[in-house]
TORKOL-4160 file (C-alpha; in steps of 0.2 Angstrom, whole numbers, padded with zeros to 4 digits, m for minus):
426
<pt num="1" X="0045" Y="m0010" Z="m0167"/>
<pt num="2" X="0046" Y="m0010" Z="m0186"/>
<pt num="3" X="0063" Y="m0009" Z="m0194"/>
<pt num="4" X="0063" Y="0009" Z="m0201"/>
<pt num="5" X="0058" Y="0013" Z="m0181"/>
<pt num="6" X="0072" Y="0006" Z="m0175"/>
<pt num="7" X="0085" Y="0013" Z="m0188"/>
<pt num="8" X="0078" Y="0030" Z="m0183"/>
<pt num="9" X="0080" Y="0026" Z="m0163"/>
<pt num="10" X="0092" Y="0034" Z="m0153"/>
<pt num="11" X="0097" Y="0022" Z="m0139"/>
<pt num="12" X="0103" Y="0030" Z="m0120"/>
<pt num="13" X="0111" Y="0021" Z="m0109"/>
<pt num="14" X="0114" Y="0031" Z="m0090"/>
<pt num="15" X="0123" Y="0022" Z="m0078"/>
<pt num="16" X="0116" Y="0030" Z="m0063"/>
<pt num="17" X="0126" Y="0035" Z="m0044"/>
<pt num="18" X="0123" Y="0045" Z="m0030"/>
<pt num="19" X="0134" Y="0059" Z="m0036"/>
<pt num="20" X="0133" Y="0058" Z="m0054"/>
<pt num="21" X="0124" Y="0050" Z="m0071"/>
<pt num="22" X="0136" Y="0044" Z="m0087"/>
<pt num="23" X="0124" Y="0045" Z="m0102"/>
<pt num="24" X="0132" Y="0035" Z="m0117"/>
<pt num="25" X="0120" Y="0035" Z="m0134"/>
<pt num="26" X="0122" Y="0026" Z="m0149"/>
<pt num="27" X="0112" Y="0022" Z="m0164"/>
<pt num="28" X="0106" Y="0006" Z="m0173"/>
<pt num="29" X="0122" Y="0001" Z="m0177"/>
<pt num="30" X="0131" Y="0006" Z="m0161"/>
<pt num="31" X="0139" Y="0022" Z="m0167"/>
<pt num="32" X="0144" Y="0032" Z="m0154"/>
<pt num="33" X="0131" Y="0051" Z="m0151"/>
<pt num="34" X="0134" Y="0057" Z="m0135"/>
<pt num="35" X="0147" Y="0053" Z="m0121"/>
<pt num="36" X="0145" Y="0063" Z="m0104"/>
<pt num="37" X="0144" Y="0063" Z="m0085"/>
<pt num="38" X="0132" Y="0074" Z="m0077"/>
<pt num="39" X="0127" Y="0078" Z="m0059"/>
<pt num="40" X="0115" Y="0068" Z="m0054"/>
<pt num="41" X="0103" Y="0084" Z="m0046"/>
<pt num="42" X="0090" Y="0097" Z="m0053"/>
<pt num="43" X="0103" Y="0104" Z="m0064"/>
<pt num="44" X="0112" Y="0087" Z="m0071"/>
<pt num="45" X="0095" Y="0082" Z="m0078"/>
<pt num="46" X="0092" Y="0097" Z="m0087"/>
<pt num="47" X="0110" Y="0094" Z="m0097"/>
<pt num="48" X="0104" Y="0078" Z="m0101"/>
<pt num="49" X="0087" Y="0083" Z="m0107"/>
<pt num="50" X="0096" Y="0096" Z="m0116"/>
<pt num="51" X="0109" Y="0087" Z="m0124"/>
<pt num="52" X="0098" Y="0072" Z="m0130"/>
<pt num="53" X="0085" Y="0084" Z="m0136"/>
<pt num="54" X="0098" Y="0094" Z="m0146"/>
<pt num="55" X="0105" Y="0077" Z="m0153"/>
<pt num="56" X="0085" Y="0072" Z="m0158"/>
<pt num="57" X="0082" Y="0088" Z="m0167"/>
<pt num="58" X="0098" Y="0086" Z="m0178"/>
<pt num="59" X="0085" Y="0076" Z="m0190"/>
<pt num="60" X="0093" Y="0059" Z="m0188"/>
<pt num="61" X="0081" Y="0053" Z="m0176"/>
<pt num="62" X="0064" Y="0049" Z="m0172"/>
<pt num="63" X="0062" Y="0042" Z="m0157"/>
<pt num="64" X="0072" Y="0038" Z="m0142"/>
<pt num="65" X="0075" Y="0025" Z="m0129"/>
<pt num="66" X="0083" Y="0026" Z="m0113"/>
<pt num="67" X="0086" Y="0013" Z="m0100"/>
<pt num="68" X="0095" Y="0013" Z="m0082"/>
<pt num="69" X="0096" Y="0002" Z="m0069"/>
<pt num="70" X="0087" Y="0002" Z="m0054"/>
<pt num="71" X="0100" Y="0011" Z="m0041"/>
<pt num="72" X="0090" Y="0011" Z="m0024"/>
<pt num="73" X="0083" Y="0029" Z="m0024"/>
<pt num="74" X="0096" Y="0036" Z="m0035"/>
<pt num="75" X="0088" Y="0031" Z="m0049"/>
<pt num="76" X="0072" Y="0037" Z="m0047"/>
<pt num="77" X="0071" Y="0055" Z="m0047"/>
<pt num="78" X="0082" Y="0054" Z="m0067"/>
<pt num="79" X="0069" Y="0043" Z="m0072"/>
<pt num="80" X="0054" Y="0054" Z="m0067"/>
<pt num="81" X="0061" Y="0067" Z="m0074"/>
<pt num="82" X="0067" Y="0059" Z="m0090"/>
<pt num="83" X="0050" Y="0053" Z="m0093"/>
<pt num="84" X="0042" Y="0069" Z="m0092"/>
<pt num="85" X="0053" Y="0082" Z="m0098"/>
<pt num="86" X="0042" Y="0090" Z="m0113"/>
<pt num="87" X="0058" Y="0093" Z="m0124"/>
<pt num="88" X="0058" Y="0072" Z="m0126"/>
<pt num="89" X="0039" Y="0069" Z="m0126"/>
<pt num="90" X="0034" Y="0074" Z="m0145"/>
<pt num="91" X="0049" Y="0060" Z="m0148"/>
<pt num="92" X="0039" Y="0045" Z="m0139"/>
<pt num="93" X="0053" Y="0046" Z="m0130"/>
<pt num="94" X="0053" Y="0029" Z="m0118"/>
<pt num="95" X="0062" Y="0028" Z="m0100"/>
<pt num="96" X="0065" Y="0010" Z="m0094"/>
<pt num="97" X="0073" Y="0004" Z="m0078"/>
<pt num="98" X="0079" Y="m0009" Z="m0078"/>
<pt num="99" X="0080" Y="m0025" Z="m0066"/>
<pt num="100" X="0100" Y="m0027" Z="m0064"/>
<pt num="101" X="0101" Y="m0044" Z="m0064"/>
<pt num="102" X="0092" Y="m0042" Z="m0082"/>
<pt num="103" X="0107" Y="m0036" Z="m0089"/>
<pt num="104" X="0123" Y="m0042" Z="m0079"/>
<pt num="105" X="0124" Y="m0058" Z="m0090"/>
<pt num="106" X="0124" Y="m0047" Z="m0105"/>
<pt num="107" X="0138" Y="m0038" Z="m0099"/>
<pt num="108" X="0148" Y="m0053" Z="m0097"/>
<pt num="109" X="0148" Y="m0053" Z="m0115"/>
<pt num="110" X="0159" Y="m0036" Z="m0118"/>
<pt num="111" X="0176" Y="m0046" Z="m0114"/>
<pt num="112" X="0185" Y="m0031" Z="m0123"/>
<pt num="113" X="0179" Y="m0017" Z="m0112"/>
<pt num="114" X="0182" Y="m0012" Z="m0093"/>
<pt num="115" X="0168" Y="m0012" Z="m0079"/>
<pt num="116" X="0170" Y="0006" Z="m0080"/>
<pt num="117" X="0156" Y="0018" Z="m0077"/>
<pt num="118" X="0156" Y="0023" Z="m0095"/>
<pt num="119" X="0155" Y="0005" Z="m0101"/>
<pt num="120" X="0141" Y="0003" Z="m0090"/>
<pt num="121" X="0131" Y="0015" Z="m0099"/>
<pt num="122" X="0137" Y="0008" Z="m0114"/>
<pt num="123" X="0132" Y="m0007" Z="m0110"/>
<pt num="124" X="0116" Y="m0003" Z="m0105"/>
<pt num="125" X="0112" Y="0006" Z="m0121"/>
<pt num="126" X="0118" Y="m0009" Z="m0132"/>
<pt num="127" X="0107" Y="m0020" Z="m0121"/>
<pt num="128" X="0092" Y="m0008" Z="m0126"/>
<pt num="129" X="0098" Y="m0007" Z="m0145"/>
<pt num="130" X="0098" Y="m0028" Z="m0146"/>
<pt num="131" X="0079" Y="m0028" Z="m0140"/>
<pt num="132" X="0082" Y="m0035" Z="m0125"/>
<pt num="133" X="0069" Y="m0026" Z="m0115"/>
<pt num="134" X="0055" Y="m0036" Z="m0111"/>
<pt num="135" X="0049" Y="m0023" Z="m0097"/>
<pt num="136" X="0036" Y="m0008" Z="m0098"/>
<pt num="137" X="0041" Y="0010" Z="m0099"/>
<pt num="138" X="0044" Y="0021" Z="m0083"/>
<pt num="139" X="0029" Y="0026" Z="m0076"/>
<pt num="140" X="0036" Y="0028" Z="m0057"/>
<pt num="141" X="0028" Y="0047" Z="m0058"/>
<pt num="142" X="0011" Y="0039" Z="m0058"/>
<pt num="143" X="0017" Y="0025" Z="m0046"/>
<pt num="144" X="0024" Y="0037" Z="m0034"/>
<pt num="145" X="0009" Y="0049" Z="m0033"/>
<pt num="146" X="m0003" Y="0035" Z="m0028"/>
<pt num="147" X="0009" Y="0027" Z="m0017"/>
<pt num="148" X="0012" Y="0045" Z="m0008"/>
<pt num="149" X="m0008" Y="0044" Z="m0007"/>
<pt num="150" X="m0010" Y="0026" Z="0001"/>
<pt num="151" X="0002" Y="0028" Z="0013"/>
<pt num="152" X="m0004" Y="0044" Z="0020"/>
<pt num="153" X="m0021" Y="0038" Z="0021"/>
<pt num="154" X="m0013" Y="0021" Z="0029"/>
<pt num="155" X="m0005" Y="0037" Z="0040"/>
<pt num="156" X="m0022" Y="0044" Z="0044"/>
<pt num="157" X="m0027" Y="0025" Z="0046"/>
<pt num="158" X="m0013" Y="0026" Z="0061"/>
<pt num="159" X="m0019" Y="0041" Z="0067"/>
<pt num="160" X="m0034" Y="0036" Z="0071"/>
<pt num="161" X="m0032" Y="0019" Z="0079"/>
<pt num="162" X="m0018" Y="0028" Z="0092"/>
<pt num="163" X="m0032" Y="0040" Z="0095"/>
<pt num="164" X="m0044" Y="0028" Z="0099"/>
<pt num="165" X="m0032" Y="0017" Z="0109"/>
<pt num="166" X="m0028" Y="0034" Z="0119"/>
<pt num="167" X="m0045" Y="0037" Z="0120"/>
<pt num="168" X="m0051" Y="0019" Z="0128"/>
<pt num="169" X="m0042" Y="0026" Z="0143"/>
<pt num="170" X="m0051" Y="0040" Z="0148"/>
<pt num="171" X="m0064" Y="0032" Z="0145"/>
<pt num="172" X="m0061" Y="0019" Z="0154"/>
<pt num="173" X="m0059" Y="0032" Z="0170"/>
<pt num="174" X="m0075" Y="0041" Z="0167"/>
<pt num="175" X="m0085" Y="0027" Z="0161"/>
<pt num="176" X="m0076" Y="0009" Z="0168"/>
<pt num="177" X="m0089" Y="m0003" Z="0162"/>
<pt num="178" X="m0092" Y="0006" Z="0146"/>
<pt num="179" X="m0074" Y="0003" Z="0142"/>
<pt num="180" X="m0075" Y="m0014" Z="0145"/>
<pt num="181" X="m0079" Y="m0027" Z="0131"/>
<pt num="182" X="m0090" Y="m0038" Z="0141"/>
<pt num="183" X="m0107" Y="m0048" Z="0133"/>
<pt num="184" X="m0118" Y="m0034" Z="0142"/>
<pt num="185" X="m0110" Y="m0020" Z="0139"/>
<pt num="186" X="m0126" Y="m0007" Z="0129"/>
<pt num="187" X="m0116" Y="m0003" Z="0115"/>
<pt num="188" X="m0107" Y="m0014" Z="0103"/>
<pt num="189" X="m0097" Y="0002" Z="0093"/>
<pt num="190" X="m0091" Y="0012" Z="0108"/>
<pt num="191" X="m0083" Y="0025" Z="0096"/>
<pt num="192" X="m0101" Y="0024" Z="0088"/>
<pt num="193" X="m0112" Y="0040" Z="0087"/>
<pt num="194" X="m0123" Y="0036" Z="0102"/>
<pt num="195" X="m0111" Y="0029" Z="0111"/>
<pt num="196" X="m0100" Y="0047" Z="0107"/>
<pt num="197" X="m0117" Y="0056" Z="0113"/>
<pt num="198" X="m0119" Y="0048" Z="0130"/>
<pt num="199" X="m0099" Y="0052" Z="0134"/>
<pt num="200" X="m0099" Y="0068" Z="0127"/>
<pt num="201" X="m0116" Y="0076" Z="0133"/>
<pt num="202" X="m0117" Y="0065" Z="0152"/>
<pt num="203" X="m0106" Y="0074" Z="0166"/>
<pt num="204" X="m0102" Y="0060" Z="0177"/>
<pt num="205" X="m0112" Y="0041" Z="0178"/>
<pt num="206" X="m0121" Y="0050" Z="0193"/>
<pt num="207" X="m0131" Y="0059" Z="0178"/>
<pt num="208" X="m0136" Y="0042" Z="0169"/>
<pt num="209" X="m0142" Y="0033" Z="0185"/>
<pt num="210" X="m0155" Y="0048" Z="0190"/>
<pt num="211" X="m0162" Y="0049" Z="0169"/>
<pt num="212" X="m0177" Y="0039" Z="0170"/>
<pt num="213" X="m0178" Y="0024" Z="0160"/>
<pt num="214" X="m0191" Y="0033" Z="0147"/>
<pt num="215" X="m0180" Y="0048" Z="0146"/>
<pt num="216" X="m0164" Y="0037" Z="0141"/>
<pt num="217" X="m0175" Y="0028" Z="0128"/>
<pt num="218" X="m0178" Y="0044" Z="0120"/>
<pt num="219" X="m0160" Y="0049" Z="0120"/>
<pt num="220" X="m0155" Y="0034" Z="0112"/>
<pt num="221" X="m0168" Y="0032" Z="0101"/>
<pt num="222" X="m0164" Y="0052" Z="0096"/>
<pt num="223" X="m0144" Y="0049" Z="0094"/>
<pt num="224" X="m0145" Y="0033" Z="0085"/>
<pt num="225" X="m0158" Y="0039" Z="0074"/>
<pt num="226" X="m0172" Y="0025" Z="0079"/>
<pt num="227" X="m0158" Y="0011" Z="0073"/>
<pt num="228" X="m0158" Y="0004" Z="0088"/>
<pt num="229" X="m0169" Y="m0012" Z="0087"/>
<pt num="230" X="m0176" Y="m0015" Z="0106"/>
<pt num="231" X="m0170" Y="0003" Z="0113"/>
<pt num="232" X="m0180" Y="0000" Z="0131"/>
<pt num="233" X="m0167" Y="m0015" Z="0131"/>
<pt num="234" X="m0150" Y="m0002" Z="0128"/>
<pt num="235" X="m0154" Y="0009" Z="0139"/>
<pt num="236" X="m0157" Y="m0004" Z="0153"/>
<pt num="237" X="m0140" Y="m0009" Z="0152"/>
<pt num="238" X="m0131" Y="0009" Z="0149"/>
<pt num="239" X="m0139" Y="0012" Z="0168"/>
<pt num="240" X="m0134" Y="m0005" Z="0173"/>
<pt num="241" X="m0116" Y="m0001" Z="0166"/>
<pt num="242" X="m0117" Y="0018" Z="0175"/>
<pt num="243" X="m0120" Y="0007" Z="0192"/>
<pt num="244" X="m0108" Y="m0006" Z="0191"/>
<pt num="245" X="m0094" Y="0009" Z="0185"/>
<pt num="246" X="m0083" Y="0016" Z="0196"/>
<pt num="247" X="m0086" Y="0032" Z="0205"/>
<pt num="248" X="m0074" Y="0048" Z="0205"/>
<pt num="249" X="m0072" Y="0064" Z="0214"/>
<pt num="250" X="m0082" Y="0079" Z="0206"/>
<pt num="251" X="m0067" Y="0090" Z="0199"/>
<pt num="252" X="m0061" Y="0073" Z="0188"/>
<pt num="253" X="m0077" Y="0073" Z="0176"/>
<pt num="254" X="m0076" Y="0088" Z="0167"/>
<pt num="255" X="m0059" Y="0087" Z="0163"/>
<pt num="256" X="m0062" Y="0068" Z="0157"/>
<pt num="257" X="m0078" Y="0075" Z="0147"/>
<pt num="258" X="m0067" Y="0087" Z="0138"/>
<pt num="259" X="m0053" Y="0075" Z="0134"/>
<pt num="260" X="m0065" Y="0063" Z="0126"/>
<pt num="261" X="m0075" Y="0076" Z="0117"/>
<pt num="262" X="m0058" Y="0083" Z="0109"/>
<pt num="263" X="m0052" Y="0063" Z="0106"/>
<pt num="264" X="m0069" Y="0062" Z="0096"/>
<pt num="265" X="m0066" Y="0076" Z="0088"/>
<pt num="266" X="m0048" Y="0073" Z="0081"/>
<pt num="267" X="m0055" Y="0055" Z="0075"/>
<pt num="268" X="m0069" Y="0063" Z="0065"/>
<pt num="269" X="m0054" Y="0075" Z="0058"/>
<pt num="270" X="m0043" Y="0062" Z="0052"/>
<pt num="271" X="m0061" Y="0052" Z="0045"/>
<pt num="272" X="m0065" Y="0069" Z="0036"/>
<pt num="273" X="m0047" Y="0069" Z="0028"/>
<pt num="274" X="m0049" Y="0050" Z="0025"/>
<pt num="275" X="m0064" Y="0052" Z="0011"/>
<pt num="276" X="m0054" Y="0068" Z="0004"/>
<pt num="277" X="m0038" Y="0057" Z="0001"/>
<pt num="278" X="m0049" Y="0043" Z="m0006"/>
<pt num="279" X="m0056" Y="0054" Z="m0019"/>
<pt num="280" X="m0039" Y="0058" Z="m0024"/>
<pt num="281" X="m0032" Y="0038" Z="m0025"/>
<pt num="282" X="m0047" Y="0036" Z="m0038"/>
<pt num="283" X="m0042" Y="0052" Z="m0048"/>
<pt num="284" X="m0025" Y="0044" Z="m0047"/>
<pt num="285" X="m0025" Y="0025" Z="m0050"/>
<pt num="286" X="m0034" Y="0030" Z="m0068"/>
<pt num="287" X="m0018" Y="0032" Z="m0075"/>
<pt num="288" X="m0012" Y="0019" Z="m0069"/>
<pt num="289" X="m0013" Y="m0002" Z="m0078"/>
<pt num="290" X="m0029" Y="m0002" Z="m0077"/>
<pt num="291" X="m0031" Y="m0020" Z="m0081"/>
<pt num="292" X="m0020" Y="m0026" Z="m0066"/>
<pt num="293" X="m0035" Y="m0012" Z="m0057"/>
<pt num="294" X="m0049" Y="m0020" Z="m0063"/>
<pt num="295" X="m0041" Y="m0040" Z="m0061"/>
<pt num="296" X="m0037" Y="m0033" Z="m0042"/>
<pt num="297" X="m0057" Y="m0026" Z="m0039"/>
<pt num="298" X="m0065" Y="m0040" Z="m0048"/>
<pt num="299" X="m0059" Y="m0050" Z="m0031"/>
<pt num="300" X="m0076" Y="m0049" Z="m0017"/>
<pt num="301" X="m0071" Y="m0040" Z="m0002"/>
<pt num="302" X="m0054" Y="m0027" Z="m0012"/>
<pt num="303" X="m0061" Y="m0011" Z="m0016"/>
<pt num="304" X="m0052" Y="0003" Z="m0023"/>
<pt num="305" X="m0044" Y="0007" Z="m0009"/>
<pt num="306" X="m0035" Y="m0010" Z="m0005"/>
<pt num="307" X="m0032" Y="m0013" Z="m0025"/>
<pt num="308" X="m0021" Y="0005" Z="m0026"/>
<pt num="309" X="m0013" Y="0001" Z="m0009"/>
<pt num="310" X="m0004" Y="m0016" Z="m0016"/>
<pt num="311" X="m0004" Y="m0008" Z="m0033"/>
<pt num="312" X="0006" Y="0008" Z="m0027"/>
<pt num="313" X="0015" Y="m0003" Z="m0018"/>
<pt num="314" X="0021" Y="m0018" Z="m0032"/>
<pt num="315" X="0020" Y="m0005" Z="m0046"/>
<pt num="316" X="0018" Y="m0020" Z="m0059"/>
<pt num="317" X="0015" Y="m0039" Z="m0057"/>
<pt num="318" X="0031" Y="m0041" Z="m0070"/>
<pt num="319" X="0042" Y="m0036" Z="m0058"/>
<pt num="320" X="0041" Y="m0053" Z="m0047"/>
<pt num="321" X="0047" Y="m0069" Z="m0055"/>
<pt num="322" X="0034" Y="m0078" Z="m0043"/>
<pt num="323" X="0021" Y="m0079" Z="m0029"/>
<pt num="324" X="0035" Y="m0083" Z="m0019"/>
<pt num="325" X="0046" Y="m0069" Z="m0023"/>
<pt num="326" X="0030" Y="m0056" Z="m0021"/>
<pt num="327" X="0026" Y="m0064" Z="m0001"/>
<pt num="328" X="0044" Y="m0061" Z="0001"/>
<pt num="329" X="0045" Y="m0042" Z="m0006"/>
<pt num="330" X="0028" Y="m0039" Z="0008"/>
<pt num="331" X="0037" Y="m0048" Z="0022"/>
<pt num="332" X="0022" Y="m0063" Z="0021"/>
<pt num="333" X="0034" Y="m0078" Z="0024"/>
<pt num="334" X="0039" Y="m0087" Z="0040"/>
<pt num="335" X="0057" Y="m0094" Z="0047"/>
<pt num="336" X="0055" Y="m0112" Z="0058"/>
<pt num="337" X="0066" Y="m0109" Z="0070"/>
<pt num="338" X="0077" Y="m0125" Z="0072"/>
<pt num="339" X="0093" Y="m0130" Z="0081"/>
<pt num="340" X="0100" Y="m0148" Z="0081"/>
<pt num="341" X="0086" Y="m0160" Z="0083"/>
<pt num="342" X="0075" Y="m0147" Z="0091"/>
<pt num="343" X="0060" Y="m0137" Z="0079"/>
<pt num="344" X="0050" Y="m0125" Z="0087"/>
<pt num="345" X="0029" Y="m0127" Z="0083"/>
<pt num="346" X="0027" Y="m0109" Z="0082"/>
<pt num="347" X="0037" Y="m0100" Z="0066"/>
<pt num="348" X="0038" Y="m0081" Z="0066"/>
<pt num="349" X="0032" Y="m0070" Z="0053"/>
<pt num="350" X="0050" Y="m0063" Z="0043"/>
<pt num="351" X="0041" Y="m0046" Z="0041"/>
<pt num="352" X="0058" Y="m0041" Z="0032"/>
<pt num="353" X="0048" Y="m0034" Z="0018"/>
<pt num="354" X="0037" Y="m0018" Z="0012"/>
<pt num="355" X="0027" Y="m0016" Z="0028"/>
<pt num="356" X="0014" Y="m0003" Z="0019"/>
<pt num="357" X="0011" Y="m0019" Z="0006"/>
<pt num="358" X="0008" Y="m0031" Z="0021"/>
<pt num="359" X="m0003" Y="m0019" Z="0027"/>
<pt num="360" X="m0013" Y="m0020" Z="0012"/>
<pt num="361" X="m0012" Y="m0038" Z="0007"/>
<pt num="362" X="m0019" Y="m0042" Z="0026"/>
<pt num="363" X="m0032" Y="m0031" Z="0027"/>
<pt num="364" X="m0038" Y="m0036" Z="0007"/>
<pt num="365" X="m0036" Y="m0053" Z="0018"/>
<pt num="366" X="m0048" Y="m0048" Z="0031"/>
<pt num="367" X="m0062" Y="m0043" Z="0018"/>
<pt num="368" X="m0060" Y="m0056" Z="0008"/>
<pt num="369" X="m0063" Y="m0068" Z="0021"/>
<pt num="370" X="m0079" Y="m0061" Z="0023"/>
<pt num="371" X="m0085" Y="m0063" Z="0006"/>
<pt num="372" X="m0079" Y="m0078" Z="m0001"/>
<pt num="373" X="m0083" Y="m0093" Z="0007"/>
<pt num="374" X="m0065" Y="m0104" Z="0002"/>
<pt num="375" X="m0056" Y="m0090" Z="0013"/>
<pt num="376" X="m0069" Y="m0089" Z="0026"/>
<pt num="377" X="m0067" Y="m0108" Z="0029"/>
<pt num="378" X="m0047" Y="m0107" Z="0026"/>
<pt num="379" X="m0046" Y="m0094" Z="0039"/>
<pt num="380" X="m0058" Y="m0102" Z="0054"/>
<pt num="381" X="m0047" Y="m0118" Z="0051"/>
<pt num="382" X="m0031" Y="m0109" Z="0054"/>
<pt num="383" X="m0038" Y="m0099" Z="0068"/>
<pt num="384" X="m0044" Y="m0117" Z="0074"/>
<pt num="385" X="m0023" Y="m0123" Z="0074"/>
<pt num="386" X="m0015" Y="m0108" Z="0082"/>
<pt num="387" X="m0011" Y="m0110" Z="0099"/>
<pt num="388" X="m0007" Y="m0092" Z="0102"/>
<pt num="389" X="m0013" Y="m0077" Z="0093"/>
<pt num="390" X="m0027" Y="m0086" Z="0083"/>
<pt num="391" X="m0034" Y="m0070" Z="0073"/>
<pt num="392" X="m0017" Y="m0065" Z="0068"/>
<pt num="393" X="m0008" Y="m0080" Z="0065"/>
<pt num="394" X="m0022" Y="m0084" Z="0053"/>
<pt num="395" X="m0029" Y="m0068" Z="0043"/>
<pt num="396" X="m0007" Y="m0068" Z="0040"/>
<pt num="397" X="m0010" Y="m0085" Z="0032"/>
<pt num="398" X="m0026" Y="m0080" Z="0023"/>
<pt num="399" X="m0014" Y="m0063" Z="0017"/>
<pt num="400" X="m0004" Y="m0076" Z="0010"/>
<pt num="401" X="m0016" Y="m0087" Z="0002"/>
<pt num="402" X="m0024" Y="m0074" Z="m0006"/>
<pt num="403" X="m0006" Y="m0067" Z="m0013"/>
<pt num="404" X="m0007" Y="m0085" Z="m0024"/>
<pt num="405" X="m0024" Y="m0079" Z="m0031"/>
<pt num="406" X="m0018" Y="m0060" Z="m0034"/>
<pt num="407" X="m0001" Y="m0066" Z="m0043"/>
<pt num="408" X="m0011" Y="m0078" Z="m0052"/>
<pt num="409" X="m0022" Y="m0067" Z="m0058"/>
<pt num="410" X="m0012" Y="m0052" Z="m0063"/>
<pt num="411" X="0002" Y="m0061" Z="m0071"/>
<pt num="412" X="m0013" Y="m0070" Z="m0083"/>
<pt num="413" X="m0023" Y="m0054" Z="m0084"/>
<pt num="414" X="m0040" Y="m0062" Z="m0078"/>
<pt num="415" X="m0051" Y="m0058" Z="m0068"/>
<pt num="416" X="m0060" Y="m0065" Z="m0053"/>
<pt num="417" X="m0070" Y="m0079" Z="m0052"/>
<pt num="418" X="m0076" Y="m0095" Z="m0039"/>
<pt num="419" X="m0067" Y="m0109" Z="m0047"/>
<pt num="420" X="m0051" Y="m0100" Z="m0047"/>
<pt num="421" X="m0051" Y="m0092" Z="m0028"/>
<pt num="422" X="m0034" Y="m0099" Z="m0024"/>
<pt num="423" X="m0032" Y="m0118" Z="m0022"/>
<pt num="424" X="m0040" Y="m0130" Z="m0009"/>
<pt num="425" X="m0037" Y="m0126" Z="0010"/>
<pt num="426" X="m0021" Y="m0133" Z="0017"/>
């Protein structure tokens, strides 16, 4: 900021509580502008917007500053609307909140003053006024859009997996061996589209065994639009499976057929809303650091989805001092339980931590694995050492391997590539 700049700034400090907001503002050379409390509500934010805006237009200033700290979620509807509120806009008016531990040693400094709310905010308003700020602005509207967006669609996500798990059981009482995963059962995806056909438009297994094999060939090759690569051989095994599956009384088919059909149909729902709520992440992650987007996308295997999941979720790499401190925020760290002389083999996952970044960060894992060949050999070596729970126990690993790469990358601004994949297996 050049120096007329900051003799034109007017500096707002709000030290921000559940009930109510103290705005101090000062100038350049810490002459006192405004001094209030406000409710911290609707109404409260107006009279601040109003009462900055009236002391902006008095001619004395060009451009205003206001930091806070971060109070739980008491501080985030102030600071969304403070950095929106059109009155402070045409101002380049700049909203920062602020980490507290970034300002509690300055504070330490005011000997002469009380640790009262109004020397907070005084405080806080020196603290911008010295150029101690190193953060970016507010932008938590943005971040709070796409995160409401990623974590409905992880809700839809949700959705769809308890509706498929609730499925498998009818299913299984219609269709036993169809259910099962065994090595000859006639379709790999049973929530597939042939697979849907066969439970959806075949009463009862009675029906399956008297199709001749030429007519099951036909349906399958019909339903799966001639994917299939030897159909004679599916269909031999979905009649094998309709022999080998239980049989039950006449009244119980229909009522299983309709409960699958509608199961079917609440999954292809939840899909449908899926895409529309995808379409909307891209729309909103554009206004979002679109370097930390691209550095995230550059990695194989994290598309847009994954990359405005963690994104919503860490808001910016500058707030996590460390790869440590950013596994610890997505719960990705593990306790060795220990007691005298005596350490346990197995240590549990903390999963203290933001579980819709963890859900992220493992399924980014699980693609990842799949197109890089460092993490495809990291994960079959950890999946080769669990005792228990071998998948995951190690995509968990590979989540937090590749959390090394992510924070290496973002907090350098680079972007992907082979020779920096995250360090040697371990």
């Amino acid at each position: 900021m050049q120096k007329e700049d900051i003799l034109s700034t007017l500096f707002v400090g709000i030290d921000v509580s559940s009930k109510s907001n103290v705005v101090r503002a000062i100038d350049f050379f810490s002459k006192k502008h405004l001094a209030f409390e406000a409710p911290n509500n609707q109404s409260g934010a107006m009279a601040i917007v109003e009462k900055v805006a009236e002391c902006l237009y008095s001619g004395k200033f060009k451009k205003a500053i206001i930091a806070m700290e971060a109070t739980s979620v008491y501080s985030t509807h102030i600071a969304c609307f403070l950095s929106t509120a059109k009155e402070l806009l045409v101002f380049n008016t700049e909203v920062y909140v602020l980490n507290p531990k970034m300002t509690a040693n300055y504070k330490k400094s005011f000997i002469d003053i009380g640790k009262t709310d109004p020397a907070e905010a005084f405080a806080i308003a020196d603290f911008a006024r010295v150029g101690r700020i190193n953060s970016k602005p507010w932008r938590g509207t943005q971040f709070l859009a796409l995160q409401r967006l990623t974590r409905h669609r992880l809700h839809l996500a949700d959705n769809i997996a308890r509706e498929k798990s609730y499925m498998l059981t009818n299913i299984f009482l219609k269709f036993s061996e169809m259910a099962l995963n065994t090595e000859n059962r006639p379709f790999s995806d049973i929530f597939g589209a042939t697979a849907e056909a066969v439970l959806k438009e075949f009463l009862s297994t009675e029906d399956i065994i008297n199709r001749s094999p030429q007519e099951l060939v036909e349906f399958i090759n019909e339903k799966g639009r001639s994917h299939f690569a030897d159909p004679e051989r599916t269909a031999g095994l979905l009649k094998q499976a309709a022999k080998n599956s239980y049989r039950l009384d006449k009244c119980l088919y229909e009522p299983l057929t309709i409960s699958i059909a509608s199961s079917f149909n609440c999954v292809s729902a939840f899909e449908k809303e899926i895409k529309i709520i995808d379409k909307a992440i891209m729309n909103a992650v554009k206004g979002l650091n679109t370097a930390e987007y691209q550095c995230l996308t550059s990695i194989p295997g994290i598309g847009h989805v994954y990359a405005s999941g963690i994104l919503a979720e860490i808001g910016t790499m500058q707030n996590f001092k460390g790869e440590n401190s950013l596994a610890k925020y997505a719960g990705l760290v593990w306790h060795r339980p220990q007691s005298g002389d005596f350490e346990a083999d197995d240590a549990r996952m903390s999963k203290a931590g933001n579980s819709y970044l963890r859900y992220y960060l493992v399924e980014a894992a699980n693609s990842v694995r799949q197109h890089v060949p460092e993490y495809k050999a990291f994960y079959a070596k950890k999946y080769s050492e669990a005792t228990t729970h071998h998948h995951t126990r190690a995509i968990a690993l590979t989540a937090r391997k590749l959390i090394r790469m992510i924070f290496g990358l973002l907090d350098k601004n680079q972007l992907y590539s082979p020779d920096k994949a995250g360090g040697k297996i371990e």
